[in-house]
Structure formats: C-alpha cells, structure tokens
N, C-alpha and C positions, 0 to 999 in steps of 0.2 A: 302651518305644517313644518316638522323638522326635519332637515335632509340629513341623510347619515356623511361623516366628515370622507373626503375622497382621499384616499393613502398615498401618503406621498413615499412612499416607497420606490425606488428607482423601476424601470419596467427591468425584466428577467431577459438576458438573450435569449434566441430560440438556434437551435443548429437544426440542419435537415441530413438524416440517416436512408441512407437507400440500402433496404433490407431485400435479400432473399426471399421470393414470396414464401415458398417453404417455412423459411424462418420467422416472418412475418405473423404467419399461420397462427404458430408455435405460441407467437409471444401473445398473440392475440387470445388463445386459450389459455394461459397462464395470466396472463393479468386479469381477464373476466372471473374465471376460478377465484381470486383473489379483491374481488369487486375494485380493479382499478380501472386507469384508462391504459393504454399504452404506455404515454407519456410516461404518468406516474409509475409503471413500473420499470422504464428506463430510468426514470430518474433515481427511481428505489436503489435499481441496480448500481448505479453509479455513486450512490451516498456510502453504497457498502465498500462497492472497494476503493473509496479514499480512505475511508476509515481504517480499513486493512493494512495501507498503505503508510498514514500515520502510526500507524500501532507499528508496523514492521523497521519503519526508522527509527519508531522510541526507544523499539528492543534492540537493536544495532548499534545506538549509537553510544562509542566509548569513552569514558572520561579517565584522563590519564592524573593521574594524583601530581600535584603541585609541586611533592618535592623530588617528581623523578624527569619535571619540566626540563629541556635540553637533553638531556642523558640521553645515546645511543641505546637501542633494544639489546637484549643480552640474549643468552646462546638458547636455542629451543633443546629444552629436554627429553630428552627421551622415554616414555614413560614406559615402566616396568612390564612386559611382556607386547610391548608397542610394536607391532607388524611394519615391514618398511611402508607399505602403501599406507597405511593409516597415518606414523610420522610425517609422509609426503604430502597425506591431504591434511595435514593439520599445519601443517609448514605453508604450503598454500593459501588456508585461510589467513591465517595470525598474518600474513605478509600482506594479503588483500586490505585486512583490515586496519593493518598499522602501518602500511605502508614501506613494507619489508623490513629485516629484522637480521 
C-alpha cells in the first residue's frame, strides 16, 4: 500500500479575532453565500488588501532621474488659472512626497 508523501511545508500561524456577534453573523452569511468557511473568507479579505496595499506603494513610489541626484527641488509653479487652495494642496503633497521642496 502507498502512503501519500506528508507536506513538509512549515505549519500556518493561527490568530484568534474576537468579533461582534452581530458582525460575526454578518460574516458568517457572506462566506456561506460564497461556499467558504469563515476562516477563508477572512483570509480572502486579507489577501485583498495587502494586495491594495502593494499596488498602492508601486503607484507612489518615486524615482528621481540620476542626473538630478543631490540637486535641491526647485520653485513650485504655479499653474495657469491655479486657485490658492489648490496651489496649497499641491505644495502639500509634492513636499510630502519629496520631502519638501
């Protein structure tokens, strides 16, 4: 008789969630709906938003061109019919994200 080979795959941690029965309810008619268990649809939920999360740094993240390496950021302009508040939250970002300017 052949025994099927045992996975050696490391075991999975487990966490324990102490849910809202309410909510519990909830989750328990959406994953049935969806023929999972609980688990699996916590888990689902959670595969989704790292993924979000990945995808939301790939888009965020900036590469500054080689030959403007060292150089100071230069003056923010102003663009053509640009409302102060709009300037102020675009001057906002660029600073966030470059580290002021």
């Amino acid at each position: 008789m052949m025994r099927m080979s045992q996975s050696t795959a490391p075991p999975r941690p487990g966490v324990t969630v102490r849910l809202d029965p309410g909510i519990h309810d909830r989750i328990h008619r959406i994953a049935a709906a969806e023929h999972r268990s609980i688990s699996a649809y916590l888990q689902m939920l959670i595969d989704q938003d790292l993924r979000a999360r990945d995808e939301a740094e790939r888009i965020v993240r900036v590469y500054e061109a080689p030959e403007l390496d060292g150089e100071p950021p230069g003056e923010l302009i102003r663009e053509d019919g640009e409302s102060d508040e709009r300037y102020a939250e675009r001057d906002r970002v660029l600073s966030h994200l470059f580290g002021g300017h």
